[in-house]
C-alpha positions as CSV (number, residue, x, y, z in Angstrom):
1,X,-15.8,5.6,17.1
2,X,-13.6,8.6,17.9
3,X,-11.4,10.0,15.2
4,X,-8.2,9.4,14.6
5,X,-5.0,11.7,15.0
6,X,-2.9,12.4,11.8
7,X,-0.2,11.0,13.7
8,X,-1.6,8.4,14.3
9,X,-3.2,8.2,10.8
10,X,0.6,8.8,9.3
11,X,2.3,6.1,11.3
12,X,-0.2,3.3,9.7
13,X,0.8,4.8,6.5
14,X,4.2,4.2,7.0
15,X,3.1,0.5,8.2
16,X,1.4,0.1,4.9
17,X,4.4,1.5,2.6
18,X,6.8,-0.8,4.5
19,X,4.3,-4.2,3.9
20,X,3.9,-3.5,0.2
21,X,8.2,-2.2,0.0
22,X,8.6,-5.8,1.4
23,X,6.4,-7.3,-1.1
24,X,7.7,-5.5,-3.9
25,X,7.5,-6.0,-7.2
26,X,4.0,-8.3,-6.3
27,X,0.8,-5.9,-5.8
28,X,-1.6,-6.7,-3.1
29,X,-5.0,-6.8,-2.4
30,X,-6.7,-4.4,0.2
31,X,-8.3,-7.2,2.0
32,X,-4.3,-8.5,2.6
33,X,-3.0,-5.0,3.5
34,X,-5.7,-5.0,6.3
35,X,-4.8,-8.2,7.6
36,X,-1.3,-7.7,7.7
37,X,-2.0,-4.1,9.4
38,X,-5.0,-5.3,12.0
39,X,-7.1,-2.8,10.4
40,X,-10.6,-2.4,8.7
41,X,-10.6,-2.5,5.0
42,X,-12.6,0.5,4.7
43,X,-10.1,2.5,6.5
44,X,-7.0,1.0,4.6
45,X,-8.4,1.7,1.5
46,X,-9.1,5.1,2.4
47,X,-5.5,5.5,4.2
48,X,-4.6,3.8,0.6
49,X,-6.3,6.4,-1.6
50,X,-4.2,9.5,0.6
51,X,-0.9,7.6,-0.6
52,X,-2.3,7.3,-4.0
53,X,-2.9,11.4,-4.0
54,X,0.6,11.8,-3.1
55,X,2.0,9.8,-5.7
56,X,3.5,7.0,-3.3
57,X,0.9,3.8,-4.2
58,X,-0.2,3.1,-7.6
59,X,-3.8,1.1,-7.6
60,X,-3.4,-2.3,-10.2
61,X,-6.9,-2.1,-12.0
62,X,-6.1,-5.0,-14.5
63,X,-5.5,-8.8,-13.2
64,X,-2.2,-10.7,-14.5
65,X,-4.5,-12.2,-17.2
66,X,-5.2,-8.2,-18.3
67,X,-8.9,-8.3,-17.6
68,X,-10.4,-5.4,-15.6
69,X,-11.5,-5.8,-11.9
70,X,-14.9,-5.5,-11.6
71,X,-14.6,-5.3,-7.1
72,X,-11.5,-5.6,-6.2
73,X,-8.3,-3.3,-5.6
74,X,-5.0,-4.4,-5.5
75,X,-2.0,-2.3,-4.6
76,X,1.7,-1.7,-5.1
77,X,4.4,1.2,-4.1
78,X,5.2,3.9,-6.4
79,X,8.5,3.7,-8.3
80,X,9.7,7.2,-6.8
81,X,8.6,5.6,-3.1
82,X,10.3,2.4,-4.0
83,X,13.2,4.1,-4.8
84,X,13.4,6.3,-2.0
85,X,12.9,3.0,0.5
86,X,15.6,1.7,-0.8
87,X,17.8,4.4,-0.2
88,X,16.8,4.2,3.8
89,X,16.0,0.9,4.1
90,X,19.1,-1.8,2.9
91,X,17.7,-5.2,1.9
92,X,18.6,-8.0,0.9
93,X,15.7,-9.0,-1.1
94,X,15.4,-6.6,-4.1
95,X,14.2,-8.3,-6.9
């Protein structure tokens, strides 16, 4: 498979920010980030782990009930990126 650009790479992280901004305040699974970006979960997750370097996704490690996943990863944006969407973005659905 031939590598991607970091163009290309950045404009499927803007895809991913925007999915979880509309999903906001609920945190998703990988596998549903994937799905909702045609990609493979490997390479979400690891386009998943940049944003969480730059502070703009925060990893959920706990489920509601409070127990700690043992596999699974689930995901939401970053209060400074949440804020900072909804400067650009106007919506009517902030919760």
């Amino acid at each position: 498979m031939p590598p991607i650009s970091k163009a290309k790479r950045s404009k499927i992280s803007e895809q991913i920010l925007s999915h979880l901004y509309n999903s906001t305040p609920k945190a998703l699974f990988t596998s549903a980030i994937a799905n909702e970006i045609i990609r493979d979960e490997e390479f979400t997750k690891s386009l998943l782990e940049d944003l969480e370097i730059h502070k703009l996704v925060i990893r959920v490690k706990k489920s509601p009930n409070g127990q700690d996943y043992q596999r699974w990863e689930r995901w939401r944006l970053s209060n400074t990126a949440f804020e900072a969407y909804k400067k650009i973005i106007p919506s009517n659905k902030i919760n």
